[in-house]
C-alpha positions in Angstrom: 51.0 67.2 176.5 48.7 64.2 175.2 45.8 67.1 174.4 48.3 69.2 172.7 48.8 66.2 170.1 44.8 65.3 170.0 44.2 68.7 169.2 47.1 69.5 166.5 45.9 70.2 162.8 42.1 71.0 164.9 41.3 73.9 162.7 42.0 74.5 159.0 40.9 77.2 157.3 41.6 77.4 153.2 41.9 80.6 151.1 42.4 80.2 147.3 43.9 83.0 145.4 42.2 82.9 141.7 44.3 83.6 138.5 42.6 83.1 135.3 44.4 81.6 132.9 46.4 81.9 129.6 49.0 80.2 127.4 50.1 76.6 127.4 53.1 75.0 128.4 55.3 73.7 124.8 53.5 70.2 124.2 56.2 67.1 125.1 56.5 66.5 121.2 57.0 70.1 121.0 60.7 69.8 122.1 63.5 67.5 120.5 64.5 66.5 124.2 63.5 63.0 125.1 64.0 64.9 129.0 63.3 68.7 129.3 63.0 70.7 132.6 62.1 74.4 132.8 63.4 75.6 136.8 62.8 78.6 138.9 66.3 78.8 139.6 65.4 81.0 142.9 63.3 78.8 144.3 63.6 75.1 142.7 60.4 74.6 141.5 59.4 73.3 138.2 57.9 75.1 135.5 57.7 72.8 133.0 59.0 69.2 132.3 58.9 66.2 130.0 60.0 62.8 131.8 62.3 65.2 134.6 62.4 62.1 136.4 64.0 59.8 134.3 67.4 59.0 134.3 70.1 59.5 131.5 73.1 59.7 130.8 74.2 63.5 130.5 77.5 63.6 128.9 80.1 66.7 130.0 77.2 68.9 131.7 79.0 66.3 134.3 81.5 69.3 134.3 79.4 71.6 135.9 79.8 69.4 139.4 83.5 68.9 138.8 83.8 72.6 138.8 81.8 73.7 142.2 83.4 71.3 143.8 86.9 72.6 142.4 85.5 76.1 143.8 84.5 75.1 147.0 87.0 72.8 147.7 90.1 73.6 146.6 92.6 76.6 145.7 92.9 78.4 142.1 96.2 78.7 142.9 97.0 75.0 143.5 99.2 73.1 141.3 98.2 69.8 139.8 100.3 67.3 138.4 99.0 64.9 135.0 99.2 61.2 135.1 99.8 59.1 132.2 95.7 58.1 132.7 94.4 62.1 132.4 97.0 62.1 129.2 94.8 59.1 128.2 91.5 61.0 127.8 90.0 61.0 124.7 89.3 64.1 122.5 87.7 66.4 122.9 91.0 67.0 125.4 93.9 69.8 126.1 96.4 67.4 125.0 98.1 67.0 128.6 101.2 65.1 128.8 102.0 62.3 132.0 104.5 64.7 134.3 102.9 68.4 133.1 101.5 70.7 135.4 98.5 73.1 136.1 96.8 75.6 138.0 93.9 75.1 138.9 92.6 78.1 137.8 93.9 77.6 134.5 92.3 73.8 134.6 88.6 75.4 135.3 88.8 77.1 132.3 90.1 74.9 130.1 87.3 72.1 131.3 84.2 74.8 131.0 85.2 76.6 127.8 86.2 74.0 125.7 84.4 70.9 127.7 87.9 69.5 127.8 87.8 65.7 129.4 91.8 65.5 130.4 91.6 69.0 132.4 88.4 67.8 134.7 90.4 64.4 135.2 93.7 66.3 136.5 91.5 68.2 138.7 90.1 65.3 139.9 92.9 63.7 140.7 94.7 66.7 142.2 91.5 67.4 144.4 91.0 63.9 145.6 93.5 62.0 144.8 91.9 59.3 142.4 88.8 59.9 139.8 86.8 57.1 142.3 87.8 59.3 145.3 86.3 62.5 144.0 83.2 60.4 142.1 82.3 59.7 146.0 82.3 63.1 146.6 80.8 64.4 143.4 77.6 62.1 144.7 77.6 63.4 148.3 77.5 67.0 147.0 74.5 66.0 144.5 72.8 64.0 147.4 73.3 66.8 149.4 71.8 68.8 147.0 68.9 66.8 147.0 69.7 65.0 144.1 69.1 61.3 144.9 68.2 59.9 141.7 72.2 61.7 140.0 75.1 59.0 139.9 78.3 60.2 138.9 81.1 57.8 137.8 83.6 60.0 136.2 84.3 63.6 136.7 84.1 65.0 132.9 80.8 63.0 132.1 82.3 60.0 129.1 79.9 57.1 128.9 80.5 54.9 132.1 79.0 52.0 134.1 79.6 49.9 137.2 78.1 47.6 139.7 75.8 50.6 141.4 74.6 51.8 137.8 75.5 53.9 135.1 76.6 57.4 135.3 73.4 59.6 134.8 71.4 62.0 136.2 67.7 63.4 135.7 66.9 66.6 134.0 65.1 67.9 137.1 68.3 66.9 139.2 70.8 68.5 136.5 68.6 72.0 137.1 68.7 71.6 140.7 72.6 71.3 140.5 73.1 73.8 137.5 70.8 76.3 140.3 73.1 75.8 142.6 76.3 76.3 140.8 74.7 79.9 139.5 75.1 81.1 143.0 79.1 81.0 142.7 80.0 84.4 141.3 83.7 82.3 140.3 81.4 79.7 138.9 79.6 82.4 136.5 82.7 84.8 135.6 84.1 81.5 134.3 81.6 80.3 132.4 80.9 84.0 131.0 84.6 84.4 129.8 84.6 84.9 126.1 88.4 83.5 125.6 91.2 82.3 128.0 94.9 81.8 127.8 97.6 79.9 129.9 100.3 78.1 129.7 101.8 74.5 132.0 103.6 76.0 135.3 106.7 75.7 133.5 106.0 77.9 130.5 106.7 74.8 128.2 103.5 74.8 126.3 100.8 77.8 125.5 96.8 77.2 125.6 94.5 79.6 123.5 90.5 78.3 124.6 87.1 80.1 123.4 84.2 79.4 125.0 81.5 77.2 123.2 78.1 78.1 125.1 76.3 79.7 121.6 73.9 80.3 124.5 75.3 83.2 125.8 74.9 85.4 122.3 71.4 84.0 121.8 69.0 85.7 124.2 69.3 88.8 126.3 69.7 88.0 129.8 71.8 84.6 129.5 73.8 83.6 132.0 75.5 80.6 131.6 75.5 77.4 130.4 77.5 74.0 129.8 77.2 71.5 126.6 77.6 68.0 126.5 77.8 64.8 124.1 78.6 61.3 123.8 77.4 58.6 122.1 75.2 57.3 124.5 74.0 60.4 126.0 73.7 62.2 122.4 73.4 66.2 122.6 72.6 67.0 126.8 72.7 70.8 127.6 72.0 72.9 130.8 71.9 77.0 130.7 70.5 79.8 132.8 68.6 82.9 131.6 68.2 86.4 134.1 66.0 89.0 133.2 63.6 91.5 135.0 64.7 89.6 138.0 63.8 86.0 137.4 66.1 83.5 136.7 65.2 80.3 134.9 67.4 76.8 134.3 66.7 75.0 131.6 68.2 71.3 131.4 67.8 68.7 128.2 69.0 65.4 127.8 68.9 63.6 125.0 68.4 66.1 122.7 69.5 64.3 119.1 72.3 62.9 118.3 74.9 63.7 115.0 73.3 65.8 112.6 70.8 67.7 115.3 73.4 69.9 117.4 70.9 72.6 117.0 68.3 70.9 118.6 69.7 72.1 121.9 69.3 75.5 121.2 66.0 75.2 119.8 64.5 73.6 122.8 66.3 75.7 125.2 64.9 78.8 123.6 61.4 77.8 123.5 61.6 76.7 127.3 62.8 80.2 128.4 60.4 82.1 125.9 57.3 79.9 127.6 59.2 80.8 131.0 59.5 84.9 130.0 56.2 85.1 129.1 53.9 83.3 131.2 55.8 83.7 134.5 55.4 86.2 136.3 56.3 87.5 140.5 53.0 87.8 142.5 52.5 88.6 145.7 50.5 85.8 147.9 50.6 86.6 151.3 46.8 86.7 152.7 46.9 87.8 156.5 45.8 84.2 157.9 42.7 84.1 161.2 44.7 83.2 163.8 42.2 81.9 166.7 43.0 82.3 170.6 43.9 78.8 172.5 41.6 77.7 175.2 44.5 76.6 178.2 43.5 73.8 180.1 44.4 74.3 184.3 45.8 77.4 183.4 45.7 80.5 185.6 43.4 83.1 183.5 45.5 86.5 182.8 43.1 88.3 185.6 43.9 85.5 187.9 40.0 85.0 188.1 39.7 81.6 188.2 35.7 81.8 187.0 37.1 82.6 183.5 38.8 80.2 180.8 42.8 81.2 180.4 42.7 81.9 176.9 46.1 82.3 175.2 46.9 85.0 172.2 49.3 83.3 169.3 51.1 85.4 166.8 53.7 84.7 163.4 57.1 85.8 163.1 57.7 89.6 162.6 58.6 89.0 159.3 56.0 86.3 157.9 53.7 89.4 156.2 56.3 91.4 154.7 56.4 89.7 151.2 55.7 86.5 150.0 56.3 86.5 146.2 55.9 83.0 144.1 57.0 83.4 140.2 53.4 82.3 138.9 51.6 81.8 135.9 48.2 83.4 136.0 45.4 80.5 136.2 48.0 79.1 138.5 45.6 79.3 142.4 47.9 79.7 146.2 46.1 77.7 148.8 47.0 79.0 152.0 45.8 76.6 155.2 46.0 77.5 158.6 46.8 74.6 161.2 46.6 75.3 164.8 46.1 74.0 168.2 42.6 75.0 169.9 43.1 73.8 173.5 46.0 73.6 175.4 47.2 72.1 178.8 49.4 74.2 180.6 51.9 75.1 181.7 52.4 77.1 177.9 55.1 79.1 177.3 55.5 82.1 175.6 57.1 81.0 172.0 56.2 77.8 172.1 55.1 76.8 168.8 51.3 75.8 168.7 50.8 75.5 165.0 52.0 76.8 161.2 50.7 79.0 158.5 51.2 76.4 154.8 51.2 77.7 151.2 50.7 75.6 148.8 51.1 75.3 145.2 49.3 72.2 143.0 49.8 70.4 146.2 53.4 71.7 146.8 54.5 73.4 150.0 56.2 76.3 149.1 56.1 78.4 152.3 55.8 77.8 155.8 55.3 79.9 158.8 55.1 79.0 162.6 52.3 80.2 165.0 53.6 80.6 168.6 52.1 81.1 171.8 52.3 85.4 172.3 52.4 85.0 176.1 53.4 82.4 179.4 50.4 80.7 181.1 51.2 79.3 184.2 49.4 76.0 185.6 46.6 77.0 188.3 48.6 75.1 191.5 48.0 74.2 195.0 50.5 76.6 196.2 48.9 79.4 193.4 45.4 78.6 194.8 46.4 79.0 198.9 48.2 82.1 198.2 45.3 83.8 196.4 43.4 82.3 199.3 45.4 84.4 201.5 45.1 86.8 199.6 41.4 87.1 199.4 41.6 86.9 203.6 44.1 90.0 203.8 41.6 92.1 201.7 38.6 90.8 204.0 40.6 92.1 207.0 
């Protein structure tokens, strides 16, 4: 075993497939956004950012975690009763009253169309019982995610701030959630939905909403989207684009304040324009040299013990049938090959000996195992006196 570690990582062999290159990313003072992120929505890489990593508050895109976890968790046809604090919520709200009550269903789309704060706090409450109950689980689904550097306080994304921090989020986190979400065919027919009408279970009161993404008439292919503002978060926005089968989130925070709402639209534009045109599928795979192992004290395949056991290795059936990375074209694949040399036996057959890595400026973004193709069996005593006897059979 102890040569099996010595040896790992032994041989690595680089390939570099060239692009040459054209077009430039928007310059950072470019976009109004003081935190941009272009996303590959299929695969979670970044295309483009301007401080991703920072974290700000981001207003009722909030909403867009409130409603996965609404459509993951619990039941459209669910009733949910208002309490005198969701009737508290400030505009822009439904206009709920303490002792009403609401599908679910009807509560998704009053909270995505119209960004309506008292509808995401009557789900919240219905789903978990208190806003700081489902908070907790609003920031295990984005740590889940993979979204440690997201905080949420609230569940329809008002200005808020406690011991742990204030609630915020990154524009690279709000593009990994926003990704996510997309998946959800209920999350997208919602947030598609032109116009919506319900009423309160009892049939007291009548709800017309319209849905405020200008997004979705702005550029062929868009697929969703959510808005967002408060004071301290000014204009935040997060919206997906699908077209010739690529799928790009954009995600701004900060993007002006009173008297710039169109700066949203602007930035979000130029992001998926810079995305259309200088991204494109490629195919990267490069069948990789894959080396025989040398097995120490193993029997050789012949049984001949005068030869070295050597040891064939092999990918998974399906590691060369397509490996396709959205690229730009001066944009270069490294593909590195790390694999055992010598092995100790016993080895046996599947018995991972190494891995096939492409990378991307630095990046893993695939991964293949190498595994042993065959068992090799130590050489033993009891091996060595039955080919002994062996040997004095055949001399008889």
């Amino acid at each position: 075993m102890k040569k099996r570690f010595l040896c790992l990582l032994a041989s690595a062999l680089l390939f570099w497939a060239p692009y040459t290159a054209w077009g430039e990313a928007p310059p950072e003072n470019g976009l109004y956004a003081q935190a941009a992120v272009l996303m590959d929505a299929d695969s979670g890489r970044v295309l483009y950012e301007k401080n991703g990593v920072q974290p700000l508050p981001m207003a009722s895109t909030t909403k867009i975690m409130t409603c996965i976890l609404a459509l993951e968790e619990g039941d459209p046809d669910a009733v949910y009763e208002a309490s005198s604090y969701a009737a508290s919520m400030p505009k822009v709200h439904l206009g709920v009253r303490a002792g009403e009550r609401y599908r679910q269903e009807d509560l998704l789309y009053a909270m995505m169309l119209e960004s309506y704060n008292d509808a995401a706090v009557v789900l919240a409450e219905g789903l978990a019982g208190s806003v700081e109950a489902f908070a907790e689980r609003m920031n295990q689904k984005a740590w889940d995610l993979g979204c440690m550097d997201t905080y949420f306080i609230t569940p329809n994304g008002l200005d808020a701030a406690d011991e742990k921090g204030i609630h915020s989020t990154t524009a690279r986190d709000l593009a990994r959630i926003f990704s996510y979400c997309i998946q959800n065919p209920r999350f997208l027919e919602i947030t598609q939905t032109p116009s919506y009408s319900f009423s309160d279970v009892e049939g007291s009161r009548s709800f017309q909403c319209a849905n405020r993404n200008a997004f979705l008439s702005m550029m062929d292919g868009a697929l969703s989207g959510k808005t967002g503002f408060t004071n301290n978060a000014g204009y935040c926005y997060v919206g997906a684009l699908r077209r010739d089968g690529r799928t790009y989130v954009v995600a701004l925070l900060a993007c002006g304040w009173p008297n710039n709402r169109s700066y949203k639209w602007s930035d979000t534009r130029k992001l998926m324009e810079y995305g259309l045109a200088e991204y494109q599928y490629r195919e990267v795979w490069r069948e990789p040299l894959l080396l025989p192992v040398r097995v120490e004290n193993g029997i050789p395949a012949e049984g001949d013990l005068s030869q070295e056991a050597v040891l064939s290795v092999k990918l998974p059936e399906e590691a060369g049938s397509s490996l396709r990375l959205l690229l730009r074209e001066d944009e270069k694949v490294e593909q590195e090959v790390q694999q055992v040399r010598i092995l100790e036996a016993p080895v046996e057959e599947g018995e991972t000996v190494g891995k096939v890595v492409y990378r991307l400026n630095g990046e893993t973004v695939a991964e293949y195992p190498v595994t042993a193709a065959e068992t090799v069996e130590p050489v033993t005593w009891g091996w060595c006196l039955k080919q002994v006897g062996k040997g004095f059979f055949l001399a008889e």
